[in-house]
C-alpha positions, 0 to 999 in steps of 0.5 A: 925705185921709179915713181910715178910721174903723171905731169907727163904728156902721153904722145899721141902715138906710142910708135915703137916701145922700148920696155925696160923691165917687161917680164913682169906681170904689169910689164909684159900685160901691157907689152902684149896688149901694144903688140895686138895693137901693133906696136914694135916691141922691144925690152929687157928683163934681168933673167927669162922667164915664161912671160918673156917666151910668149912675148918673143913668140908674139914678134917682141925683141928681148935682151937679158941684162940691163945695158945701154946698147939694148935701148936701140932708137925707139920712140916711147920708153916705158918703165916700172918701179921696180927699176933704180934710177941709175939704170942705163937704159932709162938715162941713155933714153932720158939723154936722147930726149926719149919720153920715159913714161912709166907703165902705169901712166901708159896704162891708164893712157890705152885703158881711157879709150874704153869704159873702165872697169878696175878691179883693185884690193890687197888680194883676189883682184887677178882672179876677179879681173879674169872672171869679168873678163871671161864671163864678158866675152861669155856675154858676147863682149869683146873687152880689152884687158890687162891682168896681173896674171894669166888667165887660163883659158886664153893663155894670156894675161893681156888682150886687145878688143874690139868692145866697149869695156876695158878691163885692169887690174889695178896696182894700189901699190904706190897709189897709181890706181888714183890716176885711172879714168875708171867707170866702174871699181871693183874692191874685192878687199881693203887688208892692209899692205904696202905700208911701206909706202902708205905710212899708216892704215889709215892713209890706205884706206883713205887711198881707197876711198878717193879711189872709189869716188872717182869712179864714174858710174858704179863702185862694187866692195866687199860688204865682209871685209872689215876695211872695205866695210870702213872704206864704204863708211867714207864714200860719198858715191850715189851708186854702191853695190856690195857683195858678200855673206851680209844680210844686206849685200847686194849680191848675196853669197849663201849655202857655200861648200867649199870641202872639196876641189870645186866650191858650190853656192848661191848668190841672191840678187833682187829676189832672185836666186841662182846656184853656182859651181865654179871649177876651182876650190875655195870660199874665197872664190865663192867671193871674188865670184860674187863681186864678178856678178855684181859688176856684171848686173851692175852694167846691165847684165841680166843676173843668171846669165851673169852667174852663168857667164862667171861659173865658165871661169876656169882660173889663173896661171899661179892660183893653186895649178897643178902642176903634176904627181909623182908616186901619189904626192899632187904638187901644187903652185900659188901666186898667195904673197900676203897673209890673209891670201896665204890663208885663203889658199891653205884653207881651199887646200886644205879642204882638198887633201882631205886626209893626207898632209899639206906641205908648203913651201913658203918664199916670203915676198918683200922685207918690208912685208915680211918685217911688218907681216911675220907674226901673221904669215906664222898664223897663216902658214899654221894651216899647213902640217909641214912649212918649207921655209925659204929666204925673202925674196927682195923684189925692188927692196935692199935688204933690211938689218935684222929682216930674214926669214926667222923673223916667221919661224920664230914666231911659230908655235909648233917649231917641230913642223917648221923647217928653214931651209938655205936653199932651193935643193935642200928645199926640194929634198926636204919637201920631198923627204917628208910627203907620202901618198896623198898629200900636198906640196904647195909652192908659195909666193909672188917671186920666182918660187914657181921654178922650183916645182920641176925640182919638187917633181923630180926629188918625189920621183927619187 
């Protein structure tokens, strides 16, 4: 893996960019924010994928494989951490005396010429950035912004303003999220994750801390979440506005109803009131919405334009999309990777099956996480009728002695409900063997597990 290295001075001007590693979501974010800024692009992926299409679409050059030959002469190249340090690319570049930045320090480079908003948290951070986002140009702003996934109604995940605010979402993955210029931080969680990296709970939550401190003139966090709670304990920032279900939250969520495909609820702020009905399902997004409209007022928004501006939110790309139905069976994909998201996802599914089964297929995201996480992604894919379950999906990680999927399906409790498969055909077929009309199948995970939803349809549809 790269890491980081923030001793290195940005040049003044990127000039042409070379991105090795550009599909991912980080990656291709900021391709496609330097290409609206216009920058010539060009990169490699190991495999295409949709963010490579769009990418080439806007004017970059991609190749597929890692290679020497792919480097051309640019003049700034940039990286991620999911590369090795023996990539040819990254070495030729680094021979030649091309600067090597990695994408987080570019980042944090384009996103100091704004008033930065950094949204930041285990999970709900892509949706809660794409609400800012969408509910600010609601308001007549105009923000750049790079989000982990697309949002909907601008089919993209990254783009360039002309307005004050710079919106992110913020990796804490590694810790980069410290090196950010940000106004305000948005914390919509503190589960713990990345203990690979971290060590333990309490360095992450103390990573979070130092995070929130740093910001200038506002921190919004969960007045819920058990860590965000604690996080909140350790800040010395004069500026807190918390959001949740708590009697003393800022912006308060009450009278929620979250049974059926569109959540309904309040939020109370300085003694006033609004209702809101957001066009997706789920308590969770009653919360990431609550967290939106407090970053909202927290600006100076007035708060029922706020709720307004966020209730237009119509979603991200890979948070339960549907993707089609075949002989009365929904198929539906989310982007949900940790447990305490899995969860969440299965809880807002569940609520909109109603009487028919839920059926997921499961793709377990790291084996770090897996190795750490496999008793609670079991409770949290309990939610479900019937599990699918693939292989781990390595990621930037080697594979670990001993860590595979039975790590999960071993500590299941209902074995009979419970079906690891050895590949994504047998998936399909399984999937489709078990589902009848009216129910659910959910693909699941961070990887590449989203590409096997043609495959889904098509096995219904036989």
């Amino acid at each position: 893996m790269i890491k980081p290295d923030y001793s290195q001075s940005i040049p003044a001007d990127l000039g042409a960019i070379h991105f090795i590693g550009i599909g991912g979501s980080g990656m291709s974010g900021i391709a496609r924010l330097v290409l609206a800024m216009g920058h010539r692009v060009t990169g490699s992926d190991v495999r295409e994928s949709p963010n490579i299409a769009q990418l080439r679409e806007l004017g970059a050059e991609i190749f597929i494989g890692h290679d020497a030959s792919n480097l051309g002469n640019p003049d700034t190249v940039v990286v991620t951490s999911a590369l090795w340090p023996t990539n040819p690319e990254m070495l030729l570049a680094l021979e030649k005396g091309i600067p090597v930045l990695h994408r987080s320090a570019v980042l944090a480079h384009l996103a100091s010429k704004g008033k930065l908003i950094a949204v930041a948290g285990a999970h709900g951070k892509t949706t809660s950035t794409g609400m800012v986002v969408s509910a600010l140009k609601r308001l007549g702003g105009d923000p750049s912004f790079v989000n982990g996934g697309v949002i909907q109604e601008y089919d993209a995940s990254a783009g360039f303003g002309r307005g004050e605010h710079f919106v992110i979402e913020a990796d804490e993955s590694d810790s980069s999220f410290l090196h950010y210029k940000t106004e305000v931080t948005l914390i919509t969680n503190v589960d713990p994750d990345h203990l690979d990296h971290f060590g333990s709970l309490e360095a992450f939550e103390g990573e979070f801390i130092k995070f929130a401190n740093a910001a200038g003139s506002l921190v919004v966090i969960s007045s819920d979440d058990p860590g965000a709670v604690r996080v909140t304990a350790g800040l010395e920032h004069p500026r807190i506005f918390t959001f949740g279900e708590s009697p003393g939250a800022t912006v308060r969520l009450v009278a929620i109803e979250a049974g059926g495909p569109r959540v309904k609820f309040e939020l109370e702020y300085l003694g006033h009131r609004a209702e809101l009905e957001l066009a997706i399902a789920g308590k969770h997004n009653a919360l990431n919405a609550a967290g939106a409209v407090a970053v909202l007022v927290g600006i100076g928004y007035d708060f029922e334009s706020s709720c307004a501006a966020v209730q237009g939110f119509s979603g991200t790309v890979r948070r339960f999309e549907l993707h089609g139905t075949k002989r009365g069976v929904r198929v539906y994909d989310d982007f949900a990777h940790h447990p305490t998201e899995v969860a969440a996802a299965l809880s807002g599914a569940r609520a909109v099956v109603g009487s028919g089964k839920l059926i997921t297929v499961f793709q377990p995201h790291l084996y770090s996480r897996t190795r750490i996480f496999s008793e609670e992604f079991a409770r949290a894919l309990e939610l479900s009728d019937e599990i699918v379950l693939l292989d781990i999906y390595g990621a930037r990680e080697d594979p670990e002695p001993g860590v595979t999927k039975d790590l999960i399906s071993e500590k299941f409790v209902d074995s009979s409900r419970m079906h690891p498969v050895e590949n994504w055909d047998q998936a399909c077929v399984e999937a489709a063997s078990i589902a009848q009309d009216g129910d659910f199948i959910i693909t699941m995970g961070c990887g590449d597990v989203y590409k096997m939803v043609p495959g889904l349809l098509s096995a219904l549809e036989k």
